[in-house]
C-alpha positions in Angstrom: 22.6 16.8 33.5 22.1 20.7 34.9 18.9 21.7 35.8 19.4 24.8 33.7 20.3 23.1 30.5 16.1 22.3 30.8 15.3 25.4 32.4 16.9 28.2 30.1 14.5 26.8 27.2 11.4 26.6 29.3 12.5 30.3 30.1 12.8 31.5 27.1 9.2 29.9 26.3 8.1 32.5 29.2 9.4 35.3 27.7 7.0 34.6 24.3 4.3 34.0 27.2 4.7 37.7 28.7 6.4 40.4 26.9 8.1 41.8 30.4 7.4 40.7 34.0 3.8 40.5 35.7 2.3 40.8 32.2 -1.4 40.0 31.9 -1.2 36.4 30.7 -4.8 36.2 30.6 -4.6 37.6 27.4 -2.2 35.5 25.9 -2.9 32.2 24.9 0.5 29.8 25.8 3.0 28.8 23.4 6.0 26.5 23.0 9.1 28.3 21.9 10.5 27.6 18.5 13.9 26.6 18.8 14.9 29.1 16.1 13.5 32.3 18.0 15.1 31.2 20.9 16.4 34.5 22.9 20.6 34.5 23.5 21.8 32.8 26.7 21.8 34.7 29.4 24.4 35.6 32.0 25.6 32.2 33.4 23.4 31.2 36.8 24.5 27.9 39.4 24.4 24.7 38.3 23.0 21.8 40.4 22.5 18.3 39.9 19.3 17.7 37.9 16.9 14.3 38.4 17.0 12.5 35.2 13.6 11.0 36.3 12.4 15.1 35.8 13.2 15.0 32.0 11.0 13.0 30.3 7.8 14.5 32.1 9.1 18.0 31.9 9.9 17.7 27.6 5.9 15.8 28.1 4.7 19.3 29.5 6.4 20.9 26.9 5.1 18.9 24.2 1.7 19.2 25.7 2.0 23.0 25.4 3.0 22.6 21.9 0.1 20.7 21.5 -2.1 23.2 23.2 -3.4 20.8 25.9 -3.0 23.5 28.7 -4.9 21.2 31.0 -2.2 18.2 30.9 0.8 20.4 31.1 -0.9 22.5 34.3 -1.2 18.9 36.0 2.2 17.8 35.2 3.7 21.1 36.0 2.2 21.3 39.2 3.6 17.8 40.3 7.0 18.7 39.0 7.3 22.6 40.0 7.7 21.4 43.9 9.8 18.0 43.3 12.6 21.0 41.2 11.8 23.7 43.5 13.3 26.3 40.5 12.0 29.5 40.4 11.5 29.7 36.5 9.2 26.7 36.8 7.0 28.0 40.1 6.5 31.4 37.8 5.6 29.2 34.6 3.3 27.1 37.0 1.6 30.2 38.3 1.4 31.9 34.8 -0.2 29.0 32.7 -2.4 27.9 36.1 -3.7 32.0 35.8 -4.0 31.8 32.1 -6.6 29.0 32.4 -8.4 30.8 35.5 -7.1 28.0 37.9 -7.3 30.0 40.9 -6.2 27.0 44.0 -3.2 25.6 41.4 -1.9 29.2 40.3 -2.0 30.1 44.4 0.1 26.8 45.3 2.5 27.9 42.8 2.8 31.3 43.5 3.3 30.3 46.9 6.3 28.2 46.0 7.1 30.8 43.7 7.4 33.3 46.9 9.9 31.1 48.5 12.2 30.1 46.3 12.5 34.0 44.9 11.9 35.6 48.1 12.8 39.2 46.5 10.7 38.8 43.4 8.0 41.8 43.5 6.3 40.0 40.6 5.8 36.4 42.9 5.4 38.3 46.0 2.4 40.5 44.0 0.8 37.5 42.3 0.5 35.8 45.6 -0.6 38.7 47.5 -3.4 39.2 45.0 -4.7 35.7 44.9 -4.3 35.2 48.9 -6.7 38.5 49.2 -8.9 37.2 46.6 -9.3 34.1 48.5 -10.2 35.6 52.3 -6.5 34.8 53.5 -5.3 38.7 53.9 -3.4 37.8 56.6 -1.1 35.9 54.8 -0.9 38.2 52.2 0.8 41.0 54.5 4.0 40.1 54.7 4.3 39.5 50.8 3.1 43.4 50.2 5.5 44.7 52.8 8.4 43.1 50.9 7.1 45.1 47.5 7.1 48.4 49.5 10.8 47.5 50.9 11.8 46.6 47.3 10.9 50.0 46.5 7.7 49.0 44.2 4.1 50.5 44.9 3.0 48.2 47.2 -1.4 47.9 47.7 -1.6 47.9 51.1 -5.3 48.6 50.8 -6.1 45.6 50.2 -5.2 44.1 52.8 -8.8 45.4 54.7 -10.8 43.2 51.8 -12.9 41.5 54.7 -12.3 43.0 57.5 -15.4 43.1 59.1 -15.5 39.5 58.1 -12.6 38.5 60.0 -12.7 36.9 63.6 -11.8 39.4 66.7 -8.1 38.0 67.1 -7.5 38.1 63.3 -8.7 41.6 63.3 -6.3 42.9 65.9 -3.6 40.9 64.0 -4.4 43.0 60.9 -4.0 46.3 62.9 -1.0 45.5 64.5 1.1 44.0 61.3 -0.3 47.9 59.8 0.9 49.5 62.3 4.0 47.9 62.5 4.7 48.2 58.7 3.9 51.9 59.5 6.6 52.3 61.7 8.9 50.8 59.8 8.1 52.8 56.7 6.9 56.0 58.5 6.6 57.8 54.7 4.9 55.3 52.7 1.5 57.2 51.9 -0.4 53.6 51.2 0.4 52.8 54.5 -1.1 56.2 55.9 -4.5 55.7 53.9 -4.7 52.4 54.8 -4.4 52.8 58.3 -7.0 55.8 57.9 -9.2 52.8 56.4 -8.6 50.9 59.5 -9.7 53.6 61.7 -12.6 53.9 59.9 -13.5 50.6 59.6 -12.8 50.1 63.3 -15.1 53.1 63.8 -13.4 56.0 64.6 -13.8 58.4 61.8 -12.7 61.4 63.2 -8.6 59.6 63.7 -9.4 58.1 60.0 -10.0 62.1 58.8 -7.1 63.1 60.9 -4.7 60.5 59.2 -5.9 61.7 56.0 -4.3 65.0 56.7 -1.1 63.0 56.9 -1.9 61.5 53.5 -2.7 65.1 51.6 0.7 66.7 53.1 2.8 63.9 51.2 0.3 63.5 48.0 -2.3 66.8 47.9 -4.7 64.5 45.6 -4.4 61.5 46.4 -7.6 59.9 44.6 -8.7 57.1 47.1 -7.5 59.8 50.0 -10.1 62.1 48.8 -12.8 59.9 48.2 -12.8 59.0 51.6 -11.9 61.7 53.4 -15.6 62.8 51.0 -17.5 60.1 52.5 -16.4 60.4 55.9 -17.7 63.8 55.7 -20.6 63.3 54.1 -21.5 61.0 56.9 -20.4 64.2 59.1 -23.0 66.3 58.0 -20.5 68.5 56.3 -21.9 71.2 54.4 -19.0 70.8 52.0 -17.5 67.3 51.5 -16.6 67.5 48.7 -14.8 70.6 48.9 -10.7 69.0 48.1 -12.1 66.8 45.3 -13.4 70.3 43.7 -9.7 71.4 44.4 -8.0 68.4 43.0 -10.1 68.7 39.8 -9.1 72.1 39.5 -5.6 71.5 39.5 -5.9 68.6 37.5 -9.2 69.1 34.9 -7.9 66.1 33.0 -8.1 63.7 35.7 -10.7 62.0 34.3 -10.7 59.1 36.7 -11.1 60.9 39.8 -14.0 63.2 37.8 -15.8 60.0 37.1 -15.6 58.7 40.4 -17.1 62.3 41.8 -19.6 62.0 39.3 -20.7 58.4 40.6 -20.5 60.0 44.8 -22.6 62.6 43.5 -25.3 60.5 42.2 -26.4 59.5 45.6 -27.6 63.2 46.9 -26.8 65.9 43.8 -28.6 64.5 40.6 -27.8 67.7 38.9 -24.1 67.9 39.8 -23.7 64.4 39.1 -25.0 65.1 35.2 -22.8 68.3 35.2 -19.9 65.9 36.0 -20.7 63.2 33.3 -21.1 66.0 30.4 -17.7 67.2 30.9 -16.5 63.5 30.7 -18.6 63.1 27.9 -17.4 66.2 25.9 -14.2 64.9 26.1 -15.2 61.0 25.6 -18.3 61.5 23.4 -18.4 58.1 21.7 -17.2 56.4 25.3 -20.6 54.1 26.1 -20.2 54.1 29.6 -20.8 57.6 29.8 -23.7 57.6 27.3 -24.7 55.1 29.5 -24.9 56.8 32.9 -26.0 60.3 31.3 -29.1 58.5 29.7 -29.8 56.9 33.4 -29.2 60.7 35.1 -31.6 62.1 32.9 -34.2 59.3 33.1 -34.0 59.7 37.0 -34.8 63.4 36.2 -37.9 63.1 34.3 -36.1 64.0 30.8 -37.1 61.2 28.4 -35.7 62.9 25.4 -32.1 63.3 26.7 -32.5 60.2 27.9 -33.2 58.6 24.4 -30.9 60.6 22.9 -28.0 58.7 25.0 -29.3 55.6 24.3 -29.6 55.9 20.4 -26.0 57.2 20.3 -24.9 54.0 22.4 -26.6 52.0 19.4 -25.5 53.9 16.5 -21.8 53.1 18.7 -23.2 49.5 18.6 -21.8 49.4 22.0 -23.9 48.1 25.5 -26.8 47.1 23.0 -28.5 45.2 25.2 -29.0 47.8 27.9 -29.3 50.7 25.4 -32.7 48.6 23.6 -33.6 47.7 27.8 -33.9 51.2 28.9 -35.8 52.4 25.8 -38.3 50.1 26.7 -38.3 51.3 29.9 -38.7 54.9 28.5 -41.4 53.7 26.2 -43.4 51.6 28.8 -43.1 55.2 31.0 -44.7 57.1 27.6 -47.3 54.6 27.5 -45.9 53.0 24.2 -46.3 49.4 24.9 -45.5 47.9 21.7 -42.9 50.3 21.1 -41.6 48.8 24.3 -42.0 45.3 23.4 -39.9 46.1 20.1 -36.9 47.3 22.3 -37.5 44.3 24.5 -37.3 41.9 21.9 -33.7 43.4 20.8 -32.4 42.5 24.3 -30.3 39.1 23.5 -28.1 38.5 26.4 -26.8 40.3 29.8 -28.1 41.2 33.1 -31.5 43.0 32.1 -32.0 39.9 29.9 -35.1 38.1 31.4 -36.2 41.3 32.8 -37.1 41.9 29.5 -38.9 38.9 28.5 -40.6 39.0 31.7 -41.9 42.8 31.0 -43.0 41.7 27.3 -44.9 38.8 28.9 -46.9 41.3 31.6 -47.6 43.8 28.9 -49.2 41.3 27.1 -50.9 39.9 30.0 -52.1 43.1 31.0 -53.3 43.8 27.8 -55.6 40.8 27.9 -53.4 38.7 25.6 -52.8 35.2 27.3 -52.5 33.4 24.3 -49.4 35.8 23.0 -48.2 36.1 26.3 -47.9 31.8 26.6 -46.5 31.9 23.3 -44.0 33.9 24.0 -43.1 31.9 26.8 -43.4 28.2 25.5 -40.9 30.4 23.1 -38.4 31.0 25.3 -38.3 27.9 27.2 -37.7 26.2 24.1 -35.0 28.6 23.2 -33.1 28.2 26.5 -33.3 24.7 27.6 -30.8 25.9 30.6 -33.5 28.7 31.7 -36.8 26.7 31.0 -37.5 26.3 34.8 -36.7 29.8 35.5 -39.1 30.7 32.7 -42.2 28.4 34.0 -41.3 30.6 37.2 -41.4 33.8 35.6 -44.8 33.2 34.0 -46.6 31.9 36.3 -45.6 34.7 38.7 -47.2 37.1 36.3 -50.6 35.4 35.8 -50.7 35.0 39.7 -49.5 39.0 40.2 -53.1 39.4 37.5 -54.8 37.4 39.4 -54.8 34.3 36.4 -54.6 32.4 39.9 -55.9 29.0 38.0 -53.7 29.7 34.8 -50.6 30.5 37.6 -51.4 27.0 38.8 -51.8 25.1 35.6 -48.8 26.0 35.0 -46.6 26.0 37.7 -47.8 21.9 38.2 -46.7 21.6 34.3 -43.4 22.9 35.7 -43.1 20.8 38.6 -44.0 17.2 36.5 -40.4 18.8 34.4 -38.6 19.6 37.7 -40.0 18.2 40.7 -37.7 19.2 42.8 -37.2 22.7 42.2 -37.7 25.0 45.4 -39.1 28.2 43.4 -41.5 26.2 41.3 -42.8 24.9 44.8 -42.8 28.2 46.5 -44.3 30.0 43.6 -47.3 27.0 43.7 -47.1 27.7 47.4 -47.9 31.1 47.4 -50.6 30.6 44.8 -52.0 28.1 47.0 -52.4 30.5 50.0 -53.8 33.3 47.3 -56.5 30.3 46.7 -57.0 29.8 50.1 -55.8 26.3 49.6 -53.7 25.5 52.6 -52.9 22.7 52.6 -51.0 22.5 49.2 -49.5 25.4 50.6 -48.3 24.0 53.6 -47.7 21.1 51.5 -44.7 22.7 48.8 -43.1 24.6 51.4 -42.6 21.8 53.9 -40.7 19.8 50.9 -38.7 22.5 50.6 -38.0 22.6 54.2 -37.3 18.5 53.8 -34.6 19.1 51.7 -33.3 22.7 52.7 -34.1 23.3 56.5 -32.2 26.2 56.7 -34.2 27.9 53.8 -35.1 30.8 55.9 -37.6 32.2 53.2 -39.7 28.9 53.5 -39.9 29.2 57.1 -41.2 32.4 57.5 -43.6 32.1 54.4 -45.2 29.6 56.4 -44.8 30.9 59.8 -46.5 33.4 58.8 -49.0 31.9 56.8 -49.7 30.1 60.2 -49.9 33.2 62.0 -52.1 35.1 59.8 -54.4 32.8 58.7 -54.3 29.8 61.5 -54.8 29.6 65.4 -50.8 27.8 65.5 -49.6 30.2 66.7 -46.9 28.6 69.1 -46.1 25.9 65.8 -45.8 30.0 63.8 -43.5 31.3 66.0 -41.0 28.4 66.1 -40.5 29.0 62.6 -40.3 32.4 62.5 -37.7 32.3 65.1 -35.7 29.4 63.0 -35.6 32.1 60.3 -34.8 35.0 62.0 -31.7 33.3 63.3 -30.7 32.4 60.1 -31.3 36.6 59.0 -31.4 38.7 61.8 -31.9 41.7 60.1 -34.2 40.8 57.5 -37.2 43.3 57.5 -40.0 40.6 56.1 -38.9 38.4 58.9 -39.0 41.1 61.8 -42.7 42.2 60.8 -43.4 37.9 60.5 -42.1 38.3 64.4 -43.9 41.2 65.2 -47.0 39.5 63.4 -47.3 36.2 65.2 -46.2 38.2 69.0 -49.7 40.3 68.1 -51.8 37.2 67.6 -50.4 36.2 71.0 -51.1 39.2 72.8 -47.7 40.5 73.3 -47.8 43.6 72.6 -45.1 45.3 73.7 -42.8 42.5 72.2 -44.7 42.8 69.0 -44.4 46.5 68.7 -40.5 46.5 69.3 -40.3 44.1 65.9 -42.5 46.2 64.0 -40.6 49.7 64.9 -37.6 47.5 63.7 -39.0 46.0 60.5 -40.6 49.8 59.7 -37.4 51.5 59.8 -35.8 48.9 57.6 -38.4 48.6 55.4 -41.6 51.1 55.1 -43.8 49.4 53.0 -47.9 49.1 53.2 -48.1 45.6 54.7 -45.7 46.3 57.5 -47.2 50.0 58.2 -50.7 48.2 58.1 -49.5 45.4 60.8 -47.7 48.2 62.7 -50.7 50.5 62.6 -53.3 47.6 63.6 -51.1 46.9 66.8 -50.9 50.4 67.6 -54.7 51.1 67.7 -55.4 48.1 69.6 -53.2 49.5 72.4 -54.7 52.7 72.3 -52.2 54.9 70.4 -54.3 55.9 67.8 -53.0 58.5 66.3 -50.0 57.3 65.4 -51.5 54.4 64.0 -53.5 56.8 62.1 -50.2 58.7 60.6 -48.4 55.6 59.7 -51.6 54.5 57.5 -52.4 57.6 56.2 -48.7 58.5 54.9 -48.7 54.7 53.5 -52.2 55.1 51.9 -50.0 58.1 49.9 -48.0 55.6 49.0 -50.3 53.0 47.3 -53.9 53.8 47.6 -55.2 50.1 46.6 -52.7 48.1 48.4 -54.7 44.7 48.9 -53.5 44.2 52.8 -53.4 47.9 54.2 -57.0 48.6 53.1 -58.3 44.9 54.1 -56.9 46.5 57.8 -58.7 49.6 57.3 -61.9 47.9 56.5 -61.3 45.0 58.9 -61.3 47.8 61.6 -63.8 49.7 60.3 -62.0 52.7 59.3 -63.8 54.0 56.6 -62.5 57.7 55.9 -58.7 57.8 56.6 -56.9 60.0 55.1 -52.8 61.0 55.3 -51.7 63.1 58.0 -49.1 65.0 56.0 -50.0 68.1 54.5 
């Protein structure tokens, strides 16, 4: 029996699957053909021998399909796809694998896919995509170039997902298959931005701007050209880098992608021509939420409540983004001093990302309000609501009564969440830290070594308690062993450099100690490490920059607990900021 006597109907099945080639499947739920719609036969293709042992578990997939048991015909399909090496089958393989988000199987079958169609743009894409989602870019390469030589658009971009991720020798790999593809297609302008994109991410941003020129003279506006080219210039001090976006959106007002993404670069330096950007989108998108959206977080960020309410209430009357429109009118009300009227927002917030934010701002409202009972109501509410989130609840809570200084009530708690979950890490760090706030060390010592039993690399453990050591213990060398442990784990981590700098002070190395602090300052200027950094600097005699440093973070927050405990420890009764 042919092969393609079983094939032609399983490709005809693909055609109902996708309405033309590299179709979104993942919109499209998978369906046997009915014999009756079948399409007519196409042109006639080789014949080879077909395995009769293939038939009865390919008509099983099939029947499986009909039966909508995805699952069963992915497994059998992915046993038979390389045993019949045929194309049609690799691409149904990869299609149904995608449709059920089966990342691994859809990449083995694209894969085979690849090889038996060699010039298919739509396997060679599918398998570029999923390699690059999956770290292997390398392997991806050579699967983009053959788009570009097929004459399709072919994303070399992509390609640098990673890069900085990727060992030495696979770097230079990377910039050698570019520039190779380069040379072989010398007019190919994805090939010019990405190698600008290798420049810079190799560090060289004055050959990535120059390449860019290359990539304007065949494409003037060439979105991801310009953005680039503005943030490589930005970075440059330019007093203008933004100056060929301005141009492009000239020429093409309508581009409304490229406006949007100028509107979102703005938004780091230029509040106001950020929000001059969005109300143009918006006046010609006015019911697009997004927009709403960002426009009622611009004029939030500049003090304009009412604008910013007036978004938000549009999004709602939309009924679009909900949850984030009733969030931020919280916000605005908790800003307004309106804290019921916040808590009525906050109640309206049912799922997404600002979800337990919310619950967790009703809770300290009510806290700070001086109602406990509401406030553990509200709680005990949610927790049994969302059995899946009743440990991140207990944590929740009890971090608020601690943070109002409900120190007993934190630990009450926190030990009714442990007896639930006794081995959860931030139910023992949170009754760690409330242990040190109680000046009980040992059960502080205690939760974070169990966590350290079980999870030795937690670097957060180890420097909570290497510091704890540190500051409030004579162990020093026992401190510094852990702090080190964690700062190999995170180098850069600011909380960890000032734990260094820290313990090195209670040794007497100064000079060491101050290098970690400058670090740990630059990365992170808050109070407690401007009162450590200041406390080192006074002892070795530099005064008045320890004075600057504690005056300008006194600005910051006046009561901080550990910055005025310095000042007091020290005697320094009268400080004041150095800045005018």
């Amino acid at each position: 029996m042919p092969l393609r006597l079983l094939v032609l109907p399983i490709l005809a099945f693909l055609a109902a699957c996708a309405s033309a080639p590299g179709a979104d499947v993942a919109n499209q739920a998978p369906q046997a053909v009915e014999v009756a719609e079948a399409p007519p036969p196409p042109p006639p293709v080789s014949e080879r021998p077909f395995p009769a042992e293939s038939l009865y578990p390919l008509l099983s997939a099939e029947f499986a399909l009909r039966r909508r048991e995805y699952e069963s015909a992915l497994g059998q399909y992915m046993t038979l796809a390389p045993e019949l090496r045929d194309a049609g089958i690799s691409a149904h393989t990869t299609r149904l694998a995608q449709y059920l988000n089966r990342e691994p199987e859809a990449l083995e079958a694209a894969l085979l896919w690849t090889e038996l169609a060699p010039e298919s743009v739509e396997a060679n894409s599918t398998a570029a995509n999923l390699l690059v989602r999956r770290g292997r870019t390398l392997e991806a390469a050579p699967l983009v170039a053959a788009i570009a030589r097929a004459g399709e658009d072919a994303n070399f971009p992509m390609l640098l997902s990673g890069f900085r991720r990727l060992p030495p020798e696979q770097q230079s790999q990377m910039v050698t298959a570019i520039n190779s593809y380069a040379a072989e297609m010398p007019d190919n302008t994805q090939l010019m931005l990405t190698q600008a994109l290798l420049l810079e991410e190799l560090g060289k941003p004055d050959a990535s701007l120059e390449k860019l020129q290359q990539v304007f003279a065949n494409e003037p506006y060439q979105a991801q050209a310009l953005l680039v080219e503005a943030r490589l210039l930005t970075a440059a001090g330019s007093r203008r880098p933004f100056r060929r976006i301005e141009s492009a959106l000239e020429a093409q007002p309508e581009n409304t992608r490229l406006r949007l993404q100028y509107a979102r670069l703005l938004t780091q330096d230029d509040i106001d021509g950020a929000k001059e950007q969005f109300e143009i989108l918006n006046a010609n998108a006015p019911q697009d939420a997004d927009l709403l959206f960002s426009l009622a977080l611009i004029n939030r960020e500049m003090d304009d409540p009412g604008a910013a309410k007036q978004y938000l209430k549009e999004m709602l009357a939309l009924g679009e983004r909900t949850d984030e429109a009733n969030y931020y009118l919280g916000r605005l009300a908790e800003d307004e001093g309106e804290p019921q009227q916040a808590i009525s927002y906050y109640q309206k917030v049912m799922t997404g990302r600002d979800y337990l934010s919310a619950k967790q701002r009703i809770g300290r409202i009510l806290i700070e309000d001086g109602e406990l009972e509401k406030s553990q109501a509200h709680f005990a509410s949610l927790r049994a609501a969302n059995p899946e989130q009743r440990e991140q609840f207990f944590a929740i809570e009890a971090e608020l009564l601690s943070n109002a200084d409900q120190l007993d009530s934190s630990l009450a708690l926190l030990n009714l969440g442990l007896e639930e979950y006794p081995d959860s890490t931030a139910l023992l760090y949170s009754r760690s830290m409330v242990g040190e706030k109680q000046n009980d060390l040992v059960l502080m010592e205690s939760d974070l070594r169990q966590i350290l039993a079980r999870e030795p690399d937690n670097a957060t453990a180890l420097n909570a308690l290497g510091y704890t050591l540190a500051n409030r213990t004579d162990r020093y060398d026992e401190a510094l062993e852990l702090i080190s442990r964690a700062l190999e784990l995170q180098p850069g981590e600011p909380a960890i450099l000032d734990s260094m700098g820290w313990v090195l002070y209670r040794q007497g190395r100064y000079d060491e100690s101050i290098t970690y602090l400058r670090q740990a300052f630059a990365e992170f200027p808050d109070p407690e490490v401007a009162a450590h950094l200041g406390e080192v600097l006074w002892v070795t005699g530099d005064t008045e920059a320890a004075l600057k440093i504690w005056g300008d973070a006194l600005d910051e927050d006046p009561q901080h607990k550990v910055l005025t405990a310095t000042l007091e420890r020290l005697g320094i009764t009268a400080l004041t900021s150095a800045s005018p």
